[in-house]
C-alpha positions as CSV (number, residue, x, y, z in Angstrom):
1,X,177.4,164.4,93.9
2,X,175.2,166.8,92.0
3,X,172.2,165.5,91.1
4,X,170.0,168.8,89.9
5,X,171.7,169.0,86.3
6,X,170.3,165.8,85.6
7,X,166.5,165.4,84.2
8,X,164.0,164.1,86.8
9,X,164.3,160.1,85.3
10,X,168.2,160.3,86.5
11,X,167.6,161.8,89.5
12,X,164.9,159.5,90.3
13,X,168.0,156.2,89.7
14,X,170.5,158.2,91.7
15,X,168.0,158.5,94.7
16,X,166.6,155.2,94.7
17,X,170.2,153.9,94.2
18,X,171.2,155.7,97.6
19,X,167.8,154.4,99.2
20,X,168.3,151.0,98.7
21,X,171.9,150.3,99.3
22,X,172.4,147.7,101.9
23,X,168.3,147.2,101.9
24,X,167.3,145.8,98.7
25,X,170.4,144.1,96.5
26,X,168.0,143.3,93.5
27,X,166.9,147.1,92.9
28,X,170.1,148.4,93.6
29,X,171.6,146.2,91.0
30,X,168.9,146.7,88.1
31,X,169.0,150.8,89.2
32,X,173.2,150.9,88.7
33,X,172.7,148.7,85.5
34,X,170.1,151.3,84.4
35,X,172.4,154.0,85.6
36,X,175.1,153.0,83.8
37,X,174.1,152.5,80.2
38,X,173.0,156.2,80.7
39,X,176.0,156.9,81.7
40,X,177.9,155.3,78.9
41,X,175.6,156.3,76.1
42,X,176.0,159.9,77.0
43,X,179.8,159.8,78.4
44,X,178.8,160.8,81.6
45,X,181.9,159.4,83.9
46,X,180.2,161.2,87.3
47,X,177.3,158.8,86.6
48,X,179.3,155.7,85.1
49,X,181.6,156.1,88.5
50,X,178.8,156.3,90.5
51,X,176.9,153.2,89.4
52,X,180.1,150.7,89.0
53,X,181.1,151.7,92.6
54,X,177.3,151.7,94.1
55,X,177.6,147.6,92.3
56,X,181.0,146.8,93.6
57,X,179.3,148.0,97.0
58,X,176.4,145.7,96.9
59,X,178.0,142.4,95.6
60,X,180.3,143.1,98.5
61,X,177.5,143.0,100.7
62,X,176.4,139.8,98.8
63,X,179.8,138.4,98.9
64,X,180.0,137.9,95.3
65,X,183.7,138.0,94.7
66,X,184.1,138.2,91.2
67,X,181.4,140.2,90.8
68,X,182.8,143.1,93.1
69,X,186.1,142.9,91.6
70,X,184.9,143.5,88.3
71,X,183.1,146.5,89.1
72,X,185.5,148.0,91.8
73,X,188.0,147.7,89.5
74,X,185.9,149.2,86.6
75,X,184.5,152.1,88.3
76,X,188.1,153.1,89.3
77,X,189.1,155.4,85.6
78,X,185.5,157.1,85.8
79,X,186.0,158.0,88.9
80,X,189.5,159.2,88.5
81,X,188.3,161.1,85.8
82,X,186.0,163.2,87.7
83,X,188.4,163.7,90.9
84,X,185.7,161.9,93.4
85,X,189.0,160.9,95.8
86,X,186.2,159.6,98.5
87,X,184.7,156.9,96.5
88,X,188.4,156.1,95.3
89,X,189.2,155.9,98.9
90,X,186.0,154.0,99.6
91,X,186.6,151.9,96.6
92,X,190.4,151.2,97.6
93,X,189.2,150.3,101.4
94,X,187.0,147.7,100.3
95,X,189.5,146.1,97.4
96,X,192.0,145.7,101.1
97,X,189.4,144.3,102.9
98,X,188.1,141.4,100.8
99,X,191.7,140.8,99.9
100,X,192.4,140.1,103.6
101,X,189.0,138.2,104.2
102,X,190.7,135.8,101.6
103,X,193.7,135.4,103.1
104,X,195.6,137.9,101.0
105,X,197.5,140.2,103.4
106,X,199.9,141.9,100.8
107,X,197.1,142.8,98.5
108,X,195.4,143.8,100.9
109,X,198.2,146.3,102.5
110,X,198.6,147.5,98.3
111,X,194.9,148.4,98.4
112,X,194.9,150.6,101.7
113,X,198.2,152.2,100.9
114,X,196.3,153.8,97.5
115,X,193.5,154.3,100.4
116,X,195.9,156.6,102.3
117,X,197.6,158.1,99.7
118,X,194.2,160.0,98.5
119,X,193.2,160.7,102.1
120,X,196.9,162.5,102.9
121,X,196.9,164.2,99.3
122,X,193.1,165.4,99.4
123,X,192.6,166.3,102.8
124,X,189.9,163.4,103.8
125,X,190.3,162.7,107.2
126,X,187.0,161.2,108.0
127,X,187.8,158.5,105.9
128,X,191.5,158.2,106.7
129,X,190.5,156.9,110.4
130,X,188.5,153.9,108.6
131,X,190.9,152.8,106.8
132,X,193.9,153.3,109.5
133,X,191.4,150.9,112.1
134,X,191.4,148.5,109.2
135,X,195.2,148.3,108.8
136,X,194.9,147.8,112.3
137,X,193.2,144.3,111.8
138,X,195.8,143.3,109.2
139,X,198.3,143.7,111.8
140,X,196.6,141.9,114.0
141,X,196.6,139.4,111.3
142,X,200.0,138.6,110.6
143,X,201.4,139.0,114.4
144,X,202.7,142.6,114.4
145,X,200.6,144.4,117.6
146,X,202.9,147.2,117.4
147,X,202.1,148.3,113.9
148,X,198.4,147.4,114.7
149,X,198.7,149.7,118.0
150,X,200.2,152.5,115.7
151,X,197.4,152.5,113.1
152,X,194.0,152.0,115.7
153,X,195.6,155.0,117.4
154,X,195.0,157.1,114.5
155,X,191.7,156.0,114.2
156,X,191.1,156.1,118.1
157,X,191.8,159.6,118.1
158,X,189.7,160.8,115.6
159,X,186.8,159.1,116.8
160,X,187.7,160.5,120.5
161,X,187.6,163.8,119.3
162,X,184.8,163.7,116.8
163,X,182.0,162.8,119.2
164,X,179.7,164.0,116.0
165,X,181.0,160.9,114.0
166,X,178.2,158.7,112.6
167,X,177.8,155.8,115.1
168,X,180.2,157.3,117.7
169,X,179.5,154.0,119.9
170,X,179.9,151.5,117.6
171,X,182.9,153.0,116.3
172,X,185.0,153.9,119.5
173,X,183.8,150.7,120.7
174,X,185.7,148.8,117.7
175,X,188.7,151.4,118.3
176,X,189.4,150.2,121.8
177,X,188.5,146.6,120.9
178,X,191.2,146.8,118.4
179,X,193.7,148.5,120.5
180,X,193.1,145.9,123.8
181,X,193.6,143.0,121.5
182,X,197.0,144.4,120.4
183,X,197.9,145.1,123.5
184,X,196.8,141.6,125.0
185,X,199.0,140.1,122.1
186,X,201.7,141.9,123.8
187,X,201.3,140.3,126.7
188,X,200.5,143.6,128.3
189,X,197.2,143.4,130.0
190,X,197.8,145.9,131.9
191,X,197.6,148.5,129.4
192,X,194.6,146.3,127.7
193,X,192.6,146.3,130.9
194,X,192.7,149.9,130.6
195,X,190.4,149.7,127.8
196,X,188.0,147.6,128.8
197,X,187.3,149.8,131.7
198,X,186.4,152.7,128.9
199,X,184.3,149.6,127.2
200,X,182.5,149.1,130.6
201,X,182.1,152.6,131.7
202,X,181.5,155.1,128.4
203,X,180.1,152.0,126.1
204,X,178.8,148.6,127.1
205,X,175.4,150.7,128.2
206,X,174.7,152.1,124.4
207,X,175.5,149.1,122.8
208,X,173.7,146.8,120.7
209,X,173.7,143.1,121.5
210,X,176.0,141.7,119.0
211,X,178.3,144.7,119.8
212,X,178.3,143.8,123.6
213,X,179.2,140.2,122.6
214,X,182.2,141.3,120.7
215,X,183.1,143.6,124.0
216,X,182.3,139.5,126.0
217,X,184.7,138.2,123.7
218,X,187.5,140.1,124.2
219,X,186.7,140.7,127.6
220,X,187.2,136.8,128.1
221,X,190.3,136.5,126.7
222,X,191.6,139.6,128.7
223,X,190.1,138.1,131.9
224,X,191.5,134.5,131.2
225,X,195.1,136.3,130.1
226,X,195.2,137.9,133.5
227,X,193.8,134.6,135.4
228,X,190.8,136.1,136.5
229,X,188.7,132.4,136.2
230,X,185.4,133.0,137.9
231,X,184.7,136.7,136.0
232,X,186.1,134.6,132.6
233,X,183.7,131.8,132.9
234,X,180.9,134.6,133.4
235,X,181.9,136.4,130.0
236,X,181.6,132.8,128.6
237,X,178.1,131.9,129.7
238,X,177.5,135.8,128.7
239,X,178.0,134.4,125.4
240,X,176.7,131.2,125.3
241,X,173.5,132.7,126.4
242,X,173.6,135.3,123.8
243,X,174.9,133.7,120.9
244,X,172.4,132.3,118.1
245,X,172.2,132.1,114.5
246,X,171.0,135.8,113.9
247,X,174.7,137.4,114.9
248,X,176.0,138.2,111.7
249,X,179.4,136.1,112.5
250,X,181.6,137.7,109.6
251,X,181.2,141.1,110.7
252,X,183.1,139.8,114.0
253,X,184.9,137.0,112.6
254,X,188.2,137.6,114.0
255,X,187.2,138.5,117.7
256,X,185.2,135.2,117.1
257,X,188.3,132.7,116.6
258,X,190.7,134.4,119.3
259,X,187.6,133.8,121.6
260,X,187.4,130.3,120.1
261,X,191.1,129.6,120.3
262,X,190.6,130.6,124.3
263,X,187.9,128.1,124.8
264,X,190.5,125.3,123.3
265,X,193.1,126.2,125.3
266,X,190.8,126.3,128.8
267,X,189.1,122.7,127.4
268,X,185.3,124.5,127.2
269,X,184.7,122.3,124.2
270,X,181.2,122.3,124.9
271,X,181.2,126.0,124.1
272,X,183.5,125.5,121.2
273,X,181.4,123.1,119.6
274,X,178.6,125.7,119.9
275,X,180.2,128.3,118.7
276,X,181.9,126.5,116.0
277,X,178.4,125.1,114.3
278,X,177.4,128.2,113.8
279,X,180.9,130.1,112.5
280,X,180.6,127.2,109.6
281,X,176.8,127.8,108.9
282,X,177.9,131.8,108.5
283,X,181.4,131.3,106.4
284,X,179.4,128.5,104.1
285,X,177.1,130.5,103.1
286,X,179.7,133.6,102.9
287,X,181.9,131.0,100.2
288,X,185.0,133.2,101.3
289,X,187.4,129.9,101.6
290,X,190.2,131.3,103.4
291,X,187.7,131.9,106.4
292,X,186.5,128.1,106.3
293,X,190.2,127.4,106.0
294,X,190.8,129.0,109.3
295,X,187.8,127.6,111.3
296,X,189.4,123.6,110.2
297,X,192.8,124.8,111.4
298,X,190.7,125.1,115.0
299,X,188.9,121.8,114.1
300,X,192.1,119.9,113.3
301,X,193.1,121.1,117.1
302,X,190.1,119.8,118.9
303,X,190.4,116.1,117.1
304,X,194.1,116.1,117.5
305,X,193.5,117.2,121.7
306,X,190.6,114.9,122.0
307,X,192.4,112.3,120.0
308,X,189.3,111.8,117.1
309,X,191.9,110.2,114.6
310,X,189.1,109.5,111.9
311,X,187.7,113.3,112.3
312,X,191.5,114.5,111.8
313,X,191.8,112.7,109.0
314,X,188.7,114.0,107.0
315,X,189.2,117.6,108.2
316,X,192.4,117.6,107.3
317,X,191.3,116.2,103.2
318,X,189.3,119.4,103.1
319,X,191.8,121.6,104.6
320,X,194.1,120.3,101.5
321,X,190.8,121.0,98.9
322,X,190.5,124.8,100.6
323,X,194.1,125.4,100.0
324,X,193.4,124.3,96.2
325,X,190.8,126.7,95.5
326,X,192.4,129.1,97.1
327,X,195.2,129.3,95.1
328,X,192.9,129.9,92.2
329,X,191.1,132.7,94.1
330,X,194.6,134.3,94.3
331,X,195.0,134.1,90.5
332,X,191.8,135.9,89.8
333,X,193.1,138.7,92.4
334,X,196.7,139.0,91.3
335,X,194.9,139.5,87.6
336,X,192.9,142.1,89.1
337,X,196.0,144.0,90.6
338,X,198.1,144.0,87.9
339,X,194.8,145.6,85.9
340,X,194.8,148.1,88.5
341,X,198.5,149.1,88.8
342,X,198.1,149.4,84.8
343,X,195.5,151.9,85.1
344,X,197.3,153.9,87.8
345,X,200.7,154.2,86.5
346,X,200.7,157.9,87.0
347,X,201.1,157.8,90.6
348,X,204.3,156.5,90.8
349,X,204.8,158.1,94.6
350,X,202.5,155.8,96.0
351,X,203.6,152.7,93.9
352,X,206.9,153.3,94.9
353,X,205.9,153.5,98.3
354,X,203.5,150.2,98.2
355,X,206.4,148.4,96.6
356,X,208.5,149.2,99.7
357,X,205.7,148.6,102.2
358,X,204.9,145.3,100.3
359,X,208.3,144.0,100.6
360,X,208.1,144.3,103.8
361,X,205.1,142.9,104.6
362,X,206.0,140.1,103.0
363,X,208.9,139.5,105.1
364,X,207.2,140.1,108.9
365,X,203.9,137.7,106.9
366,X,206.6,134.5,106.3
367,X,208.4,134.8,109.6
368,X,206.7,134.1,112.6
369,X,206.6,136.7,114.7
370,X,207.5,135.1,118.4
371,X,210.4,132.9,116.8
372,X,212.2,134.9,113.9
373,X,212.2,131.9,111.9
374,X,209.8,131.1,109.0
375,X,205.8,130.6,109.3
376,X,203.2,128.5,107.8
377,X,202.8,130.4,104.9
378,X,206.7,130.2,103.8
379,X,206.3,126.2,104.5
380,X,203.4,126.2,101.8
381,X,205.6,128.5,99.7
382,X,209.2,126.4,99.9
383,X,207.4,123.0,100.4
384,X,205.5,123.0,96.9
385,X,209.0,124.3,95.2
386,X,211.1,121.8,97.1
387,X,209.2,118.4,96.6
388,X,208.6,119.6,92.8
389,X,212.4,120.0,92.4
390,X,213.0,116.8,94.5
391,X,210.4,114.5,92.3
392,X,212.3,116.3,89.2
393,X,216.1,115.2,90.6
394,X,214.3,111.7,91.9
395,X,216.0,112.4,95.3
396,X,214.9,111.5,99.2
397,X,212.4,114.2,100.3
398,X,211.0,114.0,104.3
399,X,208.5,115.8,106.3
400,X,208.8,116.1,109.9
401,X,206.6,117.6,112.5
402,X,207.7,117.5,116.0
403,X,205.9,119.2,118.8
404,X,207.4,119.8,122.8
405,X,206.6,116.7,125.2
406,X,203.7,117.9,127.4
407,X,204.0,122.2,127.6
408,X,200.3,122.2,128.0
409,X,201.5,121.1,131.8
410,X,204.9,123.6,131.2
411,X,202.4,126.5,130.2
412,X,200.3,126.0,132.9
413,X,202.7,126.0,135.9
414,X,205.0,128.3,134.8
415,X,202.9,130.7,133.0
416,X,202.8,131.7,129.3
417,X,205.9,134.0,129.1
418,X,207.7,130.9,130.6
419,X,206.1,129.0,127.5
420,X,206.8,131.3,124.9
421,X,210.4,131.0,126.0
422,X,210.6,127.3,125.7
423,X,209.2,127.7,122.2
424,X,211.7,130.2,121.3
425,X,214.6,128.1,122.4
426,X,213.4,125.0,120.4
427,X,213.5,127.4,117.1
428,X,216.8,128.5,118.2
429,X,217.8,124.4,118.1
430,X,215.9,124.1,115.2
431,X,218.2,126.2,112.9
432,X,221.1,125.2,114.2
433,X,220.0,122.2,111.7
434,X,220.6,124.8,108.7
435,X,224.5,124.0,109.1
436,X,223.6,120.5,106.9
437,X,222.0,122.3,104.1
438,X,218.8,121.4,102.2
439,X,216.9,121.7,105.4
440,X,214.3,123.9,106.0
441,X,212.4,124.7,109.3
442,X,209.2,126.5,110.2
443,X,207.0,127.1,112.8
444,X,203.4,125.2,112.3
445,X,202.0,126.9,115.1
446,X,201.6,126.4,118.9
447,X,204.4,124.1,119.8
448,X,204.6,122.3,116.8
449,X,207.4,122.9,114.3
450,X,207.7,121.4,110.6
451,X,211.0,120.3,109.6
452,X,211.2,119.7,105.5
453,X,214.8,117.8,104.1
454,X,215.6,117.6,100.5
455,X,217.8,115.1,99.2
456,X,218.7,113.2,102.1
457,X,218.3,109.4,102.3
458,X,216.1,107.8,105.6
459,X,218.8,106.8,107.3
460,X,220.4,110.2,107.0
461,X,217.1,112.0,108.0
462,X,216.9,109.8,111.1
463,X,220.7,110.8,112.0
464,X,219.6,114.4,111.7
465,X,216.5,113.9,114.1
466,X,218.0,112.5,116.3
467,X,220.5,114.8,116.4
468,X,218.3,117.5,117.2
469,X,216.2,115.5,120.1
470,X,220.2,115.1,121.8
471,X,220.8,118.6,121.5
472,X,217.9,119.6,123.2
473,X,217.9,116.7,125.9
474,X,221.5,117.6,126.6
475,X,220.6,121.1,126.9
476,X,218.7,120.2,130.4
477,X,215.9,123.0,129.5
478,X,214.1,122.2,133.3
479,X,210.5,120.8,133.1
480,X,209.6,119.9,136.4
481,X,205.9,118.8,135.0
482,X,206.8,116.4,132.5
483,X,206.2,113.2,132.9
484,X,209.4,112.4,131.2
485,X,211.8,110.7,133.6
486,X,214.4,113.2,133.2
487,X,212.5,116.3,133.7
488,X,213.6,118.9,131.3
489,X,212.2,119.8,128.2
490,X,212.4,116.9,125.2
491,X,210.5,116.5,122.0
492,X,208.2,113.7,119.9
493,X,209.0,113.8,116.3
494,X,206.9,112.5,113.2
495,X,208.4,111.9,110.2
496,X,207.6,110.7,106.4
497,X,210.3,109.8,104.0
498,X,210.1,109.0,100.3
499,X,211.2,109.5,97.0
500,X,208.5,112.0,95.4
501,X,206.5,110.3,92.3
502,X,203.4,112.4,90.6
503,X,201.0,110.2,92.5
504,X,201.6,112.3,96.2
505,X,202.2,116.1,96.9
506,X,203.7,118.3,100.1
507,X,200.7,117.6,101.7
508,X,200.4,113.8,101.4
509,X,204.0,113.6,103.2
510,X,203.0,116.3,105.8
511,X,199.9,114.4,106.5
512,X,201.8,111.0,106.5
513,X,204.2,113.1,109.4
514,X,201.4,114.2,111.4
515,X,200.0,110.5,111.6
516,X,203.8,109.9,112.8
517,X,203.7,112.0,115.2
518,X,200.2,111.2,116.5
519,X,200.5,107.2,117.0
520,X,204.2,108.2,119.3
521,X,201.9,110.5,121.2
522,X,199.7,107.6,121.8
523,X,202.5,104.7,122.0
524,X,205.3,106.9,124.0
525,X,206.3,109.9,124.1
526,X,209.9,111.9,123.4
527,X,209.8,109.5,120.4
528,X,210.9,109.3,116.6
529,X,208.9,107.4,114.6
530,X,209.7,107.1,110.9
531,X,207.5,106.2,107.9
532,X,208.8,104.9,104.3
533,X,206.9,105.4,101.5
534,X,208.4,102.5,99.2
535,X,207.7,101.7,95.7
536,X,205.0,98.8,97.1
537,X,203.2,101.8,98.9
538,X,204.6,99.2,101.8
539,X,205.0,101.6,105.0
540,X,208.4,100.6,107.8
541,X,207.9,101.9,110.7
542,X,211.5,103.0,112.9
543,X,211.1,103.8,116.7
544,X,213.6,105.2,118.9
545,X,212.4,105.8,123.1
């Protein structure tokens, strides 16, 4: 930007504008407002463009949501106008990464597509890389290392042969983060060890501290992947010794909940707890919901493995609230991209091409990506339409969550692979159940699996269960470590039946299955228990051992 053919008062904005982003929000808000009725009154785009992206920027940095959509989206035409590609590539980077902060993955992808599209047709390589590494973490996101590999690759090798790039460290560092977390989600640790010996030998000496404890955190899940106990345990206290309240946690959010997942899984709930009072202190203040969402999904875990019914049970009330506003933080951003498609109907290339990648994307983000059949976010999506359409018809609508009779102990002794195995053959049982129609089944993550029928009545629903705990007890799937007496692998199964009435929702029955399945964990396992919701509000409980 050319500042000399503007007087001395506009040049004076510009400069402090460009001083005190990311230092000062207040004076960079009051200089762009300032900025911008210049701008306006003199129909100056360069200078419109240029303020509306400088206070998208800062209410990003202040986590105003509504704020920084209004104004990314605004400074969009000016800057079109003008042919500034780089902020529109800047501008488009940041749109996909709030979008996926929020939980929005196919926005997101629409956002960094446009992001690419100007980098390929301008020539803007430097900032191509960015936004490559940050398609990377959306991969990440929705279970598809591969495509996460593919895209921190590009990034990886720009950076590896720009040693000149602006914080060369930090950024290679975050490039082979990336790539050893994709590969360690591909069970390969081999190739992700690799990495970590170029984070140990060419960074981990240059690094700052909350750097080095993103480098700790991935470092402990790499060690604890390949069974390395003592030199996990000494990344942990590495941590734990590092870790206060001055880490900026959302910068490293996600290398912060795999690490936390790992501490669940090894029992460390010391750590966790540690960890976890301080993720809530940083994504409270943030208000980005779909990041508090994410941290309770952990939470309902440790109640439900330390068995803290009461705890469950109010963590999972504002799970349900989250998911509420949510849904109206979705409205405001599918408003937002419909403005933007409107404004940028002449590059019909790219939207062709974002349609196709979108389509996609939504495909691999409802199917789960170990099983092949559908995730949580289908369940939300079919579960809403289903019990609407079942409370319209007045027919018998259950819930059931079933989860696999003691695979902690099956993961443990014969290894994870083993385990992921075992999980895919119960999906492969699991819609085999797809024969009787209206049923639909999904993975709820871990070993658990939600089951939803439509139109059946209890007794029918109970047939069906109980016709899928035979199938897989008959199918003599060995578990030497259960503590069933038959010793293969068999199931416990929760499940909530009722006609729908405008007093309950989805999430009322799901909740109602859960409880199901949590008092036949505690009474006896490779159980069904069955719960009635009557017109009394009267519950009838139905066991089968």
């Amino acid at each position: 930007m050319d500042i000399s053919k503007y007087r001395s008062e506009i040049q004076k904005l510009i400069t402090d504008i460009q001083e005190s982003r990311g230092k000062d929000s207040q004076k960079t808000i009051a200089c762009c407002k300032e900025l911008e009725q210049y701008g306006l009154s003199h129909n100056e785009n360069e200078l419109i463009g240029f303020a509306r992206f400088s206070l998208g920027e800062t209410y990003y940095l202040m986590n105003d949501t509504a704020s920084f959509y209004r104004e990314m989206i605004m400074c969009l035409d000016p800057l079109k106008e003008i042919k500034e590609w780089g902020y529109l590539t800047m501008a488009n980077n940041m749109l996909g990464i709030m979008s996926l902060n929020r939980g929005n993955a196919p926005f997101a992808m629409d956002y960094y597509m446009q992001a690419i599209h100007y980098c390929q047709e301008y020539h803007l390589p430097d900032l191509e890389w960015v936004v490559h590494m940050n398609l990377g973490n959306l991969y990440l996101n929705i279970g598809d290392p591969q495509s996460a590999i593919d895209n921190f690759e590009s990034g990886y090798h720009y950076i590896h042969t720009h040693p000149d790039t602006k914080n060369y460290i930090s950024t290679f560092t975050a490039a082979c983060v990336g790539m050893g977390k994709a590969y360690l989600e591909m069970d390969k640790v081999d190739d992700a060890n690799e990495f970590n010996h170029r984070l140990l030998s060419e960074c981990m000496p240059n690094l700052v501290p909350m750097e080095k404890l993103v480098v700790y955190c991935f470092e402990a899940r790499l060690y604890h992947a390949m069974g390395r106990k003592e030199e996990c345990e000494s990344c942990v206290k590495l941590i734990r010794e590092s870790f206060n309240e001055d880490v900026p946690v959302l910068d490293v959010f996600d290398d912060f909940y795999d690490y936390m997942k790992m501490l669940l899984q090894m029992e460390s709930y010391d750590d966790f707890l540690a960890i976890m009072e301080q993720m809530e202190k940083s994504t409270h203040r943030s208000g980005i919901r779909n990041l508090e969402k994410q941290l309770l999904i952990l939470k309902l875990k440790y109640y439900k493995a330390t068995k803290d019914e009461e705890s469950y049970k109010s963590a999972a009330v504002r799970f349900f609230e989250i998911d509420q506003l949510m849904d109206q933080e979705n409205a405001m951003m599918i408003a937002n991209t419909i403005e933007l498609r409107s404004r940028l109907n002449d590059l019909t290339t790219i939207t062709k091409e974002v349609e196709m990648e979108n389509r996609a994307l939504q495909r691999k983000s409802e199917t789960d990506a170990l099983t092949g059949i559908y995730n949580r976010l289908k369940l939300n999506e079919y579960g809403d339409v289903a019990f609407q359409r079942a409370m319209k018809n007045q027919v018998g609508f259950a819930v059931e969550i079933l989860d696999i009779d003691y695979f902690k102990e099956y993961n443990d002794n014969y290894g994870h692979q083993a385990g992921d195995k075992c999980i895919r053959f119960i999906a492969d049982c699991l819609v085999s159940l797809k024969s009787h129609g209206g049923v639909f089944v999904s993975r709820y993550g871990g070993d658990e699996f939600v089951i939803i029928y439509e139109g059946y009545s209890d007794t029918e629903v109970f047939a069906i269960a109980k016709e899928l705990k035979q199938k897989i007890v008959n199918t003599a799937y060995e578990h030497k470590f259960s503590k069933v007496p038959l010793k293969v692998v068999t199931i416990s199964q929760g499940i909530f039946w009722g006609v729908p009435s405008g007093e309950h929702t989805i999430w009322n029955y799901l909740h109602s299955a859960d409880d199901m399945l949590y008092k036949v964990k505690v009474k006896s396992r490779n159980s069904i228990l069955l719960g009635h919701s009557m017109i009394d509000d009267s519950d009838v409980l139905e066991e089968d051992n």
